[in-house]
N, C-alpha and C positions, 0 to 999 in steps of 0.2 A: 497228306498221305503218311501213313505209320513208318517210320524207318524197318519196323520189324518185316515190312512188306519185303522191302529189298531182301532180307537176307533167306527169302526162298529162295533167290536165283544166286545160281555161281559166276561167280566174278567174270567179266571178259575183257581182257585187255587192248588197247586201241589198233595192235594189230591187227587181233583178229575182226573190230569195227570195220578197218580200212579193207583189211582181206572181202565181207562181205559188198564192201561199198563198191568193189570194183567191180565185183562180177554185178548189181545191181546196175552199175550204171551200163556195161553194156557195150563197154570198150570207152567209153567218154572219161576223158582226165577226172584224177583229184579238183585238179588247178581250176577246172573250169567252173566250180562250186566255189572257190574264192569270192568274198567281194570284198572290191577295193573300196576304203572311205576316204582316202587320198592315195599319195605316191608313199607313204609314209606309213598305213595304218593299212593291211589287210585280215579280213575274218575269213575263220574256215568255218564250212557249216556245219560243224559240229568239233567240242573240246570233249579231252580225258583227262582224269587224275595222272595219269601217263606224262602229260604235256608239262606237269610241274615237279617231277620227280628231282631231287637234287638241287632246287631252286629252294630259299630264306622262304623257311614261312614266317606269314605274321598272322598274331590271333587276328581272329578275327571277332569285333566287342557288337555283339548282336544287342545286348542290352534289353529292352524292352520290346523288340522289333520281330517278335516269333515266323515272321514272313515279310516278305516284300509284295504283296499281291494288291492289283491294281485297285481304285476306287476311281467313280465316275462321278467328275467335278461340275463345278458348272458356275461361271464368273454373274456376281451378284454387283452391280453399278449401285451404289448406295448413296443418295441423294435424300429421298423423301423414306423415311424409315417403315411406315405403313407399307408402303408400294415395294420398298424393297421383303419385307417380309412376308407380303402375297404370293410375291414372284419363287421366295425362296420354297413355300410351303409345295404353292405347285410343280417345282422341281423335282421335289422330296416324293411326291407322291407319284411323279415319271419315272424314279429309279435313280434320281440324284442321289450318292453318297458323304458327296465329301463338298459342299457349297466352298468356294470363296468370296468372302463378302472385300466389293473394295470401296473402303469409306473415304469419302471426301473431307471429310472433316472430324475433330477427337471426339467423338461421342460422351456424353452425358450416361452416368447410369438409368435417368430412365428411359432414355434415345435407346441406350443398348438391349433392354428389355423390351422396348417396344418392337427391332429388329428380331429378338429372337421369339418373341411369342411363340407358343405352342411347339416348339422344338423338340425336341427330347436329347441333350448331349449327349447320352450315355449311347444314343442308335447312330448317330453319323457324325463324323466327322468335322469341325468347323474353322476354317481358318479366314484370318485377316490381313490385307492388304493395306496399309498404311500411307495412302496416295494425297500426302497433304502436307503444308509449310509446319514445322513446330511440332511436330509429331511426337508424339510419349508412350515410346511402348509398354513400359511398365506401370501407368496410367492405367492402360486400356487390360493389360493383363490381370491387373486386383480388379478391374470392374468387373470384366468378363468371370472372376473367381466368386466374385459377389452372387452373380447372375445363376451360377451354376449352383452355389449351395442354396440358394432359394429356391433351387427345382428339387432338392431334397434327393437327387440322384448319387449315386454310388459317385467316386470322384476318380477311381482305378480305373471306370471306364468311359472316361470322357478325353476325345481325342481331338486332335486340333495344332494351329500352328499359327504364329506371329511373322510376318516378314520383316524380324530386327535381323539386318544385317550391320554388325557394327565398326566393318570396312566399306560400304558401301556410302552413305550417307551425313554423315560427321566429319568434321575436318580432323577432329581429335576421339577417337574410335569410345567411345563410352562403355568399357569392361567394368568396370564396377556395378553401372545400373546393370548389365549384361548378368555379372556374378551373380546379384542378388536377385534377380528375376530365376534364374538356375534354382539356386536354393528354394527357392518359393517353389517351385515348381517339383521339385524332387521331394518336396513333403505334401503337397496340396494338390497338386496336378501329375499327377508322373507319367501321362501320358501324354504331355500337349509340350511342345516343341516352341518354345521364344525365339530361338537360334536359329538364324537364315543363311545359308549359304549362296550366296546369290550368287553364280557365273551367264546369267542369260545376256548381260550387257558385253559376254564377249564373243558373242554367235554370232554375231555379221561382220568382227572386227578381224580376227586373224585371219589368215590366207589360205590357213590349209587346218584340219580338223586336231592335227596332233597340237599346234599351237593351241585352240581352243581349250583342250584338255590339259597339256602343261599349264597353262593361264587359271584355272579349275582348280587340279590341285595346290598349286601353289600358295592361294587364297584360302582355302581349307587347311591347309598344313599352317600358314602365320594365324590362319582366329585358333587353331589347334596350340599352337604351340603359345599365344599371349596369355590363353584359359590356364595351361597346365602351369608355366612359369608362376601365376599370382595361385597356386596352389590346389588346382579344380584337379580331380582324377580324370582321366578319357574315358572313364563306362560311363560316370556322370555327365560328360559333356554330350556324347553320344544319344544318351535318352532321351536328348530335347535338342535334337540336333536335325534339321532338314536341308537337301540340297535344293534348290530350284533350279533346273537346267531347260534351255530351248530344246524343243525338238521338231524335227521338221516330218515328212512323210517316206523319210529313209532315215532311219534311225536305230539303234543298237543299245538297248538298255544297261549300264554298268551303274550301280551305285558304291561305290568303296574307294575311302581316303586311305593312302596309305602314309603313316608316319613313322618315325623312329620307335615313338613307343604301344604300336599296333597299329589295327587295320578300321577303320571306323566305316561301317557299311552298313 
């Protein structure tokens, strides 16, 4: 929706929000519109610009990210690469947006072509799952670059994501293969995301939701902060930057890291 839209209407301040809210509700509390997500965490149902008056802003680095609007996934088990690329095609043509494929093993460039037949990268979305011993994300990132300019499609508009997390899975975090996949990708890809921020391993672990989320940022703020130390800017990191987070059937959508040197969302 155009911004220009908004400024037909005059401003209204969360006063006068609240002022309306009470008489809608009809004598029933503010309070009783809370919900709690622990003892720790309560939502109001509904925020104002009001609410952060006088509070540190931080940019906020949209980057390449003109929206956050949802896409409808759909998990691809990638064993025999024919069968998985049947399965993904008829997806695609149910209203799948965004396939994740999750491979068993480092695919071959022509295993990866055979997976994507008839695709169009430039229309949906395509990410990778890396569920195997010995795994080389940046292996599969030049195949998959391979793969894409042999479709002869625009390369601005091909979208996608790797699951390198590189606190996640190495004893010794591998920023350098990380760096250079960045770079590759901010010339060749500038849509497709290498960088995983994985906090789903901490959804059934802490006790209460705000640990979850301290646990989250804090892992986002160290790959933020080991990037920018060897020299990466945060808009760069940001443009190939994804979070993965659990959610269950009560859930509250937030994506934004906050660091010292801005807001990465």
């Amino acid at each position: 929706m155009s911004e220009s839209l908004y400024s037909e209407f005059p401003p209204v301040s969360k006063a006068e929000w609240l002022q309306q809210l009470e008489k809608d509700l009809k004598g029933k509390s503010f309070e009783d519109l809370r919900w709690s997500l622990s003892e720790d965490i309560r939502i109001d149902p509904f925020y104002h610009p009001d609410d952060f008056v006088g509070q540190p802003a931080f940019p906020t680095q949209v980057a390449a990210r003109p929206a956050n609007g949802w896409e409808i996934g759909e998990y691809i088990v990638v064993t025999d690469m024919a069968k998985a690329n049947r399965e993904t095609l008829e997806g695609l043509l149910g209203g799948v947006h965004a396939p994740l494929f999750q491979l068993r093993h480092q695919p071959t460039d022509n295993e990866l072509h055979q997976l994507l037949e008839s695709i169009r990268p430039d229309f949906v979305a395509l990410h990778f799952e890396l569920d195997y011993p010995g795994k080389n994300p940046e292996q599969l990132l030049y195949s998959f670059a391979r793969w894409v300019k042999a479709t002869s499609v625009d390369t601005d508009h091909v979208a996608g994501s790797l699951d390198f997390d590189p606190l996640l899975d190495w004893s010794e975090p591998p920023f350098d293969m990380l760096i250079r996949m960045l770079a590759f990708c901010k010339t060749e890809l500038p849509r497709f995301r290498p960088l995983q921020i994985d906090v789903r391993p901490f959804h059934d672990r802490p006790q209460h939701v705000a640990d979850e989320l301290a646990f989250a940022l804090a892992k986002g703020a160290e790959c933020l902060s080991a990037l920018t130390d060897r020299g990466m800017h945060v808009h760069d990191i940001n443009r190939h930057l994804h979070i993965s987070i659990a959610i269950n059937t009560s859930f509250c959508g937030y994506r934004q890291i906050a660091s010292p040197r801005g807001t990465v969302g």
